[in-house]
C-alpha positions in Angstrom: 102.2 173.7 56.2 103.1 176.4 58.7 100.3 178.2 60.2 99.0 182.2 59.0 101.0 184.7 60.2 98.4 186.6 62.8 97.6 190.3 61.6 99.4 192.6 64.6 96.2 194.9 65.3 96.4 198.5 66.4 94.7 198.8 69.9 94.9 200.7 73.2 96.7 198.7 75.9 92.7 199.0 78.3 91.4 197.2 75.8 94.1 194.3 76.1 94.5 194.4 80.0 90.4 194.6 80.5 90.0 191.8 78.3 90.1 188.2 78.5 92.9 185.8 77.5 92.5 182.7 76.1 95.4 180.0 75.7 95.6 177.8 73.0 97.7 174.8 72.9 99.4 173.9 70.1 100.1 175.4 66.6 96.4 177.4 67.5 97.2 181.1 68.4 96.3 182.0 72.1 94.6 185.6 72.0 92.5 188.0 74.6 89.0 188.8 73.6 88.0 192.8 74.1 85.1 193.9 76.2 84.0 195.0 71.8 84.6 191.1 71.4 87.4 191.3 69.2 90.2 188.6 69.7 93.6 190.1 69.3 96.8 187.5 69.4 99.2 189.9 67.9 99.4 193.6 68.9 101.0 196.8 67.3 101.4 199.0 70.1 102.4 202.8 70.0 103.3 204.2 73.7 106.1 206.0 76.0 108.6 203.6 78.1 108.0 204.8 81.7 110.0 201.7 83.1 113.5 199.5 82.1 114.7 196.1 83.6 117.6 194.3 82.5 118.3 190.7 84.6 121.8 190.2 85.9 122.5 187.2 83.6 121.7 189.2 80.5 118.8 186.8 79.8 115.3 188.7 80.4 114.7 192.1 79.5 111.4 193.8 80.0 110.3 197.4 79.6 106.6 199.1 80.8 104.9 200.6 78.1 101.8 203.4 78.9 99.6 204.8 76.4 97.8 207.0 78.4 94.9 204.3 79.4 97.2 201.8 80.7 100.3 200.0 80.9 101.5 196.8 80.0 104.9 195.1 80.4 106.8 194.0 76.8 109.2 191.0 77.4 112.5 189.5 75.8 114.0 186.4 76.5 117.6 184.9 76.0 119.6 186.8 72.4 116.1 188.6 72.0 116.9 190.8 74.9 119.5 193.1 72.4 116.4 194.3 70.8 115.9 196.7 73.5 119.1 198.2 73.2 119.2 202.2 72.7 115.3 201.9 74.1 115.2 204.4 77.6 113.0 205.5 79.5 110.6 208.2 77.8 110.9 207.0 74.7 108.4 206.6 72.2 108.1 203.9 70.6 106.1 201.3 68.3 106.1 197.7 69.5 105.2 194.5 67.8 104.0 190.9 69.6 102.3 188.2 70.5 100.2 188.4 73.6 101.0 185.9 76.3 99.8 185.6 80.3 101.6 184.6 82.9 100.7 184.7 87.0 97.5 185.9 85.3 99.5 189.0 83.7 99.4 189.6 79.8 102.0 190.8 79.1 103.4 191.3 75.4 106.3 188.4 73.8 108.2 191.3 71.7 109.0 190.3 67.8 110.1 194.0 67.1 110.5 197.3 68.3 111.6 200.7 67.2 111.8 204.6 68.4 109.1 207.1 67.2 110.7 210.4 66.5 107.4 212.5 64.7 105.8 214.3 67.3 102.3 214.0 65.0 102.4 210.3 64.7 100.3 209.9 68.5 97.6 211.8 67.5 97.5 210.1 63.5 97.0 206.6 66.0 94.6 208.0 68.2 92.2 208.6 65.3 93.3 204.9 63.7 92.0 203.4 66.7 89.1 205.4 67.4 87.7 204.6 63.7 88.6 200.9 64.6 86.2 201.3 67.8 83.7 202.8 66.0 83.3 200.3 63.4 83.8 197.4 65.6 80.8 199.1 68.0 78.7 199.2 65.1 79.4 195.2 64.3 78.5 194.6 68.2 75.5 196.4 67.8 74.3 194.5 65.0 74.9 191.6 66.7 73.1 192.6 69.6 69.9 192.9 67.7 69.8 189.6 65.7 71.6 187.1 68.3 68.5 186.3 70.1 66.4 185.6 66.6 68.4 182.0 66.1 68.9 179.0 67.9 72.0 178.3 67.5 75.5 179.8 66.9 76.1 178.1 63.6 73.0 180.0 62.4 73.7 183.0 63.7 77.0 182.6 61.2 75.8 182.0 58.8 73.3 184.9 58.3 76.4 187.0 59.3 78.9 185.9 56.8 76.5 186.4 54.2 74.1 189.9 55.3 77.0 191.5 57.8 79.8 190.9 55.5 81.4 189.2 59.2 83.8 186.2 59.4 82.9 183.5 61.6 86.2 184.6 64.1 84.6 188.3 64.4 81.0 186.5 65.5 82.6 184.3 68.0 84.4 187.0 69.4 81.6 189.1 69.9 79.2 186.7 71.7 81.7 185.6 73.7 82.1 189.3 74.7 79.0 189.6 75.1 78.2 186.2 77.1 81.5 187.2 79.9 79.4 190.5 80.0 76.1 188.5 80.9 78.4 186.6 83.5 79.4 189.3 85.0 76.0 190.9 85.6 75.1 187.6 87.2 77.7 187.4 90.0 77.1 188.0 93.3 79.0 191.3 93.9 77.6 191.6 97.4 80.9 189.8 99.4 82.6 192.4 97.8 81.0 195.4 98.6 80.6 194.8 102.2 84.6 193.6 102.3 85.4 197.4 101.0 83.0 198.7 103.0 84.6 197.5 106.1 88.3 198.1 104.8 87.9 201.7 103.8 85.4 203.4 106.1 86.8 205.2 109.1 84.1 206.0 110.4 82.0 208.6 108.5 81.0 206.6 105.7 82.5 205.6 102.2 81.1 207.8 99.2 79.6 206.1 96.6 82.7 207.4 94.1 85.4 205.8 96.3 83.6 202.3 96.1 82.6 202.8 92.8 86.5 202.9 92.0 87.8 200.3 94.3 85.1 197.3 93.2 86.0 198.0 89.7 83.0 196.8 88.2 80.6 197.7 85.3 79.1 201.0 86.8 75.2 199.7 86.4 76.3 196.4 88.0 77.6 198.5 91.1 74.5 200.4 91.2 72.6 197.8 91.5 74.1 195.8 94.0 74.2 199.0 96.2 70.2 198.7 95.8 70.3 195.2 96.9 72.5 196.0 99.8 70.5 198.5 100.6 66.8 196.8 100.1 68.3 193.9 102.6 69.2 196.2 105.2 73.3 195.3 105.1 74.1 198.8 103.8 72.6 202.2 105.1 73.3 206.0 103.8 74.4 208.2 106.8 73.9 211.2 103.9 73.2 210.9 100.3 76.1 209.0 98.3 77.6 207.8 101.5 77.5 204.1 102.5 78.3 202.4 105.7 77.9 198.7 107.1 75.2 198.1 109.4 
């Protein structure tokens, strides 16, 4: 029997290049898992071509798509690569895939693609995928408030399949969004810090902003390693929202 043919969801490219990919090995999709725990294997993307590369055997083709929150490559490989002919730079366009990594890059394994002429149709998928964030906030909130109430995942489940109206999929995705998020409050951010201290300050101090930006880290994790720093005596304020080694 040949396996389901994966939904291709409607998302921003952010949500697919700040998640988290997951390879599968056999006939099992591989997917990413959102920051809103959703696990996406297929994607139907809707953005403007800002970058074109054609190999000189004919045999890889990829474009850069941007959506306004980020960008993402789109590949083609071997007699798929005719698919992005007539496709040029600035043009919009819809693009169907599966999601695949490689030197740690997702990129997207193009099944289909074609131009977007109506100038209304980016704002009518702005507002699909803003209702799709909403509701799938609302599902992690729920979550939030019941997962620590059961012992065990199974459980957990089970009371969601039958009072949440939630497949088991959409619950697995969500605590394990929610467990990377847990992770990620727990590591030591501290190395890091200090190493963009001492790269970036040239004398007068690094604002907080500026650091903020370059350790790219949840902003209440970054605060509160600067406290740390700060408690142990490693960091010092020169003037308010200014850092420096000591």
């Amino acid at each position: 029997m040949e396996p389901k043919r994966l939904t291709a969801v409607k998302v921003r490219i952010k949500d697919i290049v700040d998640g988290e990919f997951t390879r599968q090995e056999g006939l099992l999709p591989s997917y990413v898992t959102t920051k809103l725990g959703q696990r996406i294997g297929r994607v139907n993307i809707f953005a403007t071509v800002i970058d074109k590369f054609l190999s000189e055997d004919g045999n890889y083709a990829s474009i850069t798509l941007d959506d306004g929150t980020e960008s993402i490559r789109a590949k083609t490989f071997g007699e798929n690569v005719s698919m992005f002919d007539g496709i040029e730079v600035g043009d919009n366009v819809i693009v169907i895939g599966r999601l695949r990594e490689y030197g740690e890059e997702i990129y997207i394994n193009v099944e289909a693609i074609r131009k977007v002429e109506d100038p209304n149709y980016e704002t009518l998928r702005k507002l699909e995928i803003l209702k799709e964030i909403i509701r799938q906030k609302q599902k992690v909130e729920k979550v939030k408030s019941i997962v620590d109430k059961f012992a065990d995942l199974e459980e957990l489940k089970s009371f969601a399949k039958k009072n949440l109206n939630m497949s088991d999929d959409e619950i697995e995705g969500i605590i394990e969004s929610l467990n990377l998020e847990v992770a990620k409050e727990k590591k030591d951010y501290k190395p890091l810090i200090l190493e963009l201290l001492e790269k970036l300050d040239k004398g007068s101090g690094v604002e907080g902003t500026v650091l903020a930006s370059e350790a790219n880290i949840p902003q209440n994790v970054f605060e509160k390693t600067l406290d740390e720093l700060l408690d142990d005596g490693l960091i010092f304020e020169p003037k308010p929202g200014v850092y420096k080694k000591v």
